[in-house]
N, C-alpha and C positions, 0 to 999 in steps of 0.2 A: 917575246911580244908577238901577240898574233897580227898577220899583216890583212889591211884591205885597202879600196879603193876610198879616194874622199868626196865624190859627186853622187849626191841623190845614191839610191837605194834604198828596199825593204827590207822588213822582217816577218814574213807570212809565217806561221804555224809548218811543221816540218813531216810531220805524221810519217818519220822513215820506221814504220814498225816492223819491218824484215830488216834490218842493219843487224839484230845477230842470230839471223835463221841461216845456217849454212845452204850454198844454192843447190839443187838437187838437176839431173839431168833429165831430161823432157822427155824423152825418148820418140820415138819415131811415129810422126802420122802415116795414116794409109797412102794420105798423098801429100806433094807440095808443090806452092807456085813460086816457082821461081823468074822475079822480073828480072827485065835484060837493062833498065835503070835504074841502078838501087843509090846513086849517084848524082851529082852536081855534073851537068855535061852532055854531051851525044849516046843514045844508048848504045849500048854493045852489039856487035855483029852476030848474030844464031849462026850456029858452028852447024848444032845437029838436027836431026829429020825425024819426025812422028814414026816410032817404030825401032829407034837407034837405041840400044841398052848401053846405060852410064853408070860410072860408079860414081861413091864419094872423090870429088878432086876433080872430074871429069871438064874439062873446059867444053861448057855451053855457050857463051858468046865473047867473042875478042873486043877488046879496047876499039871501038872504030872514032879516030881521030885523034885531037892531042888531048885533050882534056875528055876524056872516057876511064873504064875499067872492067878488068876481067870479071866472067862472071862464072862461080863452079858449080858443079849438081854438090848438094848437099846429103843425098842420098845414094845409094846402089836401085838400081829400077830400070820403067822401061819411060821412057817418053813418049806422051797418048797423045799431047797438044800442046800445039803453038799458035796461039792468037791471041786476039785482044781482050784482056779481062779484065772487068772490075777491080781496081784499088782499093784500098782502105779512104783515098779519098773523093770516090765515086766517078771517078775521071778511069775511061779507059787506055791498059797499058799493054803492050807486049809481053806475054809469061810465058813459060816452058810451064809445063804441067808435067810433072814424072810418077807413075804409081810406084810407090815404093813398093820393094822386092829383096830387100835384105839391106845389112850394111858394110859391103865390101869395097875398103878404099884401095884407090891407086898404090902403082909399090912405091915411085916416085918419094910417097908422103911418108915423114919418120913420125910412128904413133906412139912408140917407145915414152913413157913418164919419166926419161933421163933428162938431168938438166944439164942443157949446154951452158959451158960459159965461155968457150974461143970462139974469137972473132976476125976469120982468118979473111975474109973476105975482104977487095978494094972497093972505095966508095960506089966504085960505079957496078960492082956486082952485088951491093946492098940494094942500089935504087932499083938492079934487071928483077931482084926475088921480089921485091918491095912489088913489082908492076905484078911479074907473074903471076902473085898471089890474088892481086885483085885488092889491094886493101886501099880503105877509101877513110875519111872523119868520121870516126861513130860515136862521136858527141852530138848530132844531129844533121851537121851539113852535107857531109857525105862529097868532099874536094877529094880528088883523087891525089892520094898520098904521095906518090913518086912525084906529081907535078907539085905540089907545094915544098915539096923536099928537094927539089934540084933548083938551087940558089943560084940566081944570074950570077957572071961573071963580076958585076959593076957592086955584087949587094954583099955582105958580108955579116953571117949569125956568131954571135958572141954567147949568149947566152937562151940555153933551149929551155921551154915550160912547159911541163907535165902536168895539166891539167886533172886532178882528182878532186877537183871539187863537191859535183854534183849538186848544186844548191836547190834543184826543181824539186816543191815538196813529193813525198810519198817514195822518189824513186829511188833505188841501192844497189842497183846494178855494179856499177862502180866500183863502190863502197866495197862489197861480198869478192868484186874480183881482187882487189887491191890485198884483201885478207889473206881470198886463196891462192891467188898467183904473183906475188910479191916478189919473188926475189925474178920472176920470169920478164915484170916490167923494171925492172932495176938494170937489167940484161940489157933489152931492150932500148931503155936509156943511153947504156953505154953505147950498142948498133949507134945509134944518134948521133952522138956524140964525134965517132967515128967519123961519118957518115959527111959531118960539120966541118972536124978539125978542129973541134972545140974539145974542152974536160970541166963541163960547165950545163949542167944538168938539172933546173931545180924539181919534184915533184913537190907541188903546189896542192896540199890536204885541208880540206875544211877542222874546224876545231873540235866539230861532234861526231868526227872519223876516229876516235881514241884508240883502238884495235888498230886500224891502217897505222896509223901514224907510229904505234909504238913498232908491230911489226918491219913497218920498212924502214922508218928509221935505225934500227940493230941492220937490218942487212944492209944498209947507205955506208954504213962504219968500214966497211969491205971493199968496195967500190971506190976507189978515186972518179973523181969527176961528179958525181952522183950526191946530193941532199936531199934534205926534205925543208920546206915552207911550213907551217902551219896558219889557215888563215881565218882570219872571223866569219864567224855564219850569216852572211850578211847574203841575199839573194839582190843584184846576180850575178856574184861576186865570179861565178864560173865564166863569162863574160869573156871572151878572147883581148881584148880593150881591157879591159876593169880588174884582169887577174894580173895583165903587163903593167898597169898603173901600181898596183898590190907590193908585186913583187920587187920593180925594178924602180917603180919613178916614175919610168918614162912618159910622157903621152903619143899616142897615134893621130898623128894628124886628120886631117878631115879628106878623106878618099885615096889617104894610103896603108900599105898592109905594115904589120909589125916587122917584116923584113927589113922596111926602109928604116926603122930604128935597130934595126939588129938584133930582133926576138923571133922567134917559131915557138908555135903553141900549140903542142899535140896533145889530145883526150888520151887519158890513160889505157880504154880499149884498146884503142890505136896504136901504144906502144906495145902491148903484149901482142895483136897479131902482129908487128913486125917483128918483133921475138919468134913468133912461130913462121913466120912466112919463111926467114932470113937461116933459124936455125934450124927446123924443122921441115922446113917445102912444102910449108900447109898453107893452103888457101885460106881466104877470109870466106868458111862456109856455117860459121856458128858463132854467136856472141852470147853472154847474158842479158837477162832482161826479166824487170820485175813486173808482176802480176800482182797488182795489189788495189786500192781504194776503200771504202767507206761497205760500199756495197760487194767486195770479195769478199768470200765465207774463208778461206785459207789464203790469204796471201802470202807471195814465195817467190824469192829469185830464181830461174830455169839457166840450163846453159839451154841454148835452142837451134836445131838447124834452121839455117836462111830458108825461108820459104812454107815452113811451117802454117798451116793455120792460126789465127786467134783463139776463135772458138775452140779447138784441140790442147790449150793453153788454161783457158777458163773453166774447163772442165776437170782440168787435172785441179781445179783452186777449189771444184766443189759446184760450179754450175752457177747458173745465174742466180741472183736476189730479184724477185718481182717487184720489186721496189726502186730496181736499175733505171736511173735517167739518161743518164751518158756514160760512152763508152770512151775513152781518150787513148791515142798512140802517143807514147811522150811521156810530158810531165804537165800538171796543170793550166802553168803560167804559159808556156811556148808550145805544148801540143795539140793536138788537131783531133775534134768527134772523128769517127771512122762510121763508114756507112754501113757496113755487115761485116761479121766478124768471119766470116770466109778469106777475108784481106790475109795476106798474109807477113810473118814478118822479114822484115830486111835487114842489111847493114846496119841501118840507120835507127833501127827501132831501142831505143831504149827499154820501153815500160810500155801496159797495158793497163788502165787504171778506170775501175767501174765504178762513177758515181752514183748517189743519193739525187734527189730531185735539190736536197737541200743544199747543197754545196756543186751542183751545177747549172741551177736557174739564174737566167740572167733578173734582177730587178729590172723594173721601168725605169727608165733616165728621166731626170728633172733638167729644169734649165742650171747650167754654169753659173754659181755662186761666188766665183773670180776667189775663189779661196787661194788658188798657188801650190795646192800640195802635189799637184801633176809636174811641175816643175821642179819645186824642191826633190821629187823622188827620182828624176830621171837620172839615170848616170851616164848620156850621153850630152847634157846640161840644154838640153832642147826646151822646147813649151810646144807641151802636145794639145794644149788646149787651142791655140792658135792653129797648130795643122789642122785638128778637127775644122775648126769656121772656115780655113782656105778652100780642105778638100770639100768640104760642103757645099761651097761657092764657086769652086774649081780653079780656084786661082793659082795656076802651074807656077807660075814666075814668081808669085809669092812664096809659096812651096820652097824651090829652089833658092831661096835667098835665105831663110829661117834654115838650111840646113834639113830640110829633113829626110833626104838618104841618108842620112848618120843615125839613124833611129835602127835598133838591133832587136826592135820587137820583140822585149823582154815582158812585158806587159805591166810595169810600174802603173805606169800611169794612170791604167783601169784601174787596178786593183786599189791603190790610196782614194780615187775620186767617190766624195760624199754623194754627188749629184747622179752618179753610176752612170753615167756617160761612156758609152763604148768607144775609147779614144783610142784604145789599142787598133781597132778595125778600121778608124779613120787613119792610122799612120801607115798601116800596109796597104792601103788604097792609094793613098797620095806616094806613096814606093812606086807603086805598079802603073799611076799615070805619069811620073815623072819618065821610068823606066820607056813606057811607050813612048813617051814624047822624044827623045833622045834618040830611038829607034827609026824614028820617022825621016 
């Protein structure tokens, strides 16, 4: 029986037409930018100097603080600049800019296609590679790994969740790694595990992963500690909340983490770079990530170095459609327009996805027809039609008593409203004046 959550949710159209294009490797731009926060946290401390030649591995900036992460060149080159540059979200940030100049990695790093499978490391030398490598959530948050992985004393993980879901339509990043590096997040799983003190592993696969699921299911069989989930395609079932409800029952209470029910819920990227970090001594300096929407002429999952251009991406899909309205980092529902495609990609990037005028114009909003289906869809069981009128009204205390920092800004609630009301932007609003007000 396939598992899901029972609060609200949708079912938008899926369009994953790269789920059985094998990923192909991007290969090397001229140049890349690499940010010093690609991260949930303080950025990273610049190690090197305009002028200084790095290789792939090369640590560019240290963890500065508790909650930070390392940052490595993704390439062999020289580094021309360090300052403030354009994001993909128009906001300036700290980059390394390196012209690349070949691709020779540190000896440090095992490049070798051998797969390990001992696990000879003590927990606390899992969490020192886990740091070194730099690996952070690349499901989109981007919590630096080692710090959500080192469990207070007082708190205690029973059961880990391996998040494969992927429910954001178009995107199969995921999905393609799950295919090709199966037994390498199985691995990884076990590190986990280890890691816990637990033998209690579930990898959590959507129902229209059939490939994923049959693959890593036969390698699970191997593994003690290690299963597979299968779960309805139910969006947004990938939901760190909604996949613990899924799986286990449980619920998360309102302003605490799944630690304090005794879950951890890592994106399946995330376990294969600690597969590589742990076994291998490879930094987190390449993920997957698909190129796809309406308006790509070739859509294609890349494995990609950090730092890479967009445009060097879209190019390789076939160049733009002059029909192109939007450009999205992410996936539909939870990703963000980018300003110029010079941005580059990070940890954190899943997907690049060039829309139609047709499927990314917003309609004109009508007035609220008290229908209910913003509520019935939510799966944090809020009424986002109310946030809307507080934050409009700016009623903070109001806000705060409806709950609505519990809101995961999945965007149900837009997407079901007849009236097309942008309630989604009214919830992260009222986030970020609750957020201030607190701060004050």
């Amino acid at each position: 029986m396939t598992k899901t959550f029972s609060l609200g949710g949708i079912f938008p159209k899926k369009y994953k037409i790269t789920s059985e294009i094998p990923s192909k490797d991007a290969g090397l731009p001229e140049y890349v930018y690499i940010p010093v926060k690609q991260h949930i946290g303080t950025p990273a401390k610049i190690l090197v100097n305009k002028g200084d030649k790095v290789k792939v591995g090369t640590l560019l900036a240290d963890a500065d603080g508790v909650i930070s992460a390392d940052v490595h060149s993704s390439v062999s080159g020289e580094v021309i600049r360090i300052d403030e540059t354009e994001a993909a979200s128009g906001y300036f940030e700290n980059m390394i800019t390196i012209k690349v100049q070949g691709d020779e990695a540190e000896d440090y790093i095992d490049l070798s296609q051998t797969l390990c499978k001992e696990i000879p490391e003590t927990p606390q030398e899992i969490i020192d590679k886990i740091r070194k490598a730099g690996v952070v959530g690349m499901g989109g948050a981007g919590y630096p790994t080692p710090i959500k992985d080192t469990i207070p004393q007082d708190k205690k993980i029973d059961i880990l969740i391996i998040n494969g879901i992927e429910c954001e339509p178009w995107l199969t990043s995921d999905d393609r790694l799950m295919v090709e590096k199966a037994e390498e997040i199985v691995i990884g799983a076990k590190i986990l595990n280890k890691l816990f003190g637990i033998q209690n592993a579930i990898i959590a696969i959507d129902e229209n992963k059939l490939k994923a699921i049959d693959i890593i299911s036969n390698i699970t069989k191997r593994y003690v500690g290690v299963n597979v989930r299968v779960c309805k395609t139910k969006y947004p079932q990938g939901g760190e909340k909604q996949l613990i409800s899924a799986i286990t029952g449980r619920e998360v209470p309102s302003g605490k983490l799944p630690m304090d029910i005794g879950c951890l819920v890592q994106n399946v990227g995330t376990v294969f770079a600690v597969y590589e970090a742990v076994m291998k001594n490879k930094p987190l300096y390449e993920r997957y990530v698909t190129v796809s929407g309406d308006m790509c002429k070739t859509p294609q999952t890349f494995k990609v170095r950090i730092g890479t251009p967009i445009s060097f991406l879209i190019d390789q899909c076939g160049g733009y459609d002059e029909k192109t309205a939007q450009i999205i980092l992410g996936g539909p529902m939870m990703g963000n327009s980018i300003i110029h495609t010079q941005a580059p990609i990070t940890k954190t990037s899943s997907g690049v996805l060039l829309l139609s005028n047709e499927l990314s114009k917003r309609p004109t909003p009508t007035d609220c027809i008290r229908c209910g289906k913003c509520v019935d869809s939510c799966p944090m069981g809020l009424r986002p039609y109310l946030i809307g009128i507080y934050t409009r009204n700016n009623l903070l205390e109001e806000l705060k008593s409806i709950h609505a920092q519990d809101c995961i800004e999945c965007g149900c609630c837009a997407y079901i409203c007849p009236a097309r009301i942008p309630l989604l932007d009214f919830c992260k609003l009222a986030k970020i004046e609750l957020k201030n007000k607190q701060g004050k």
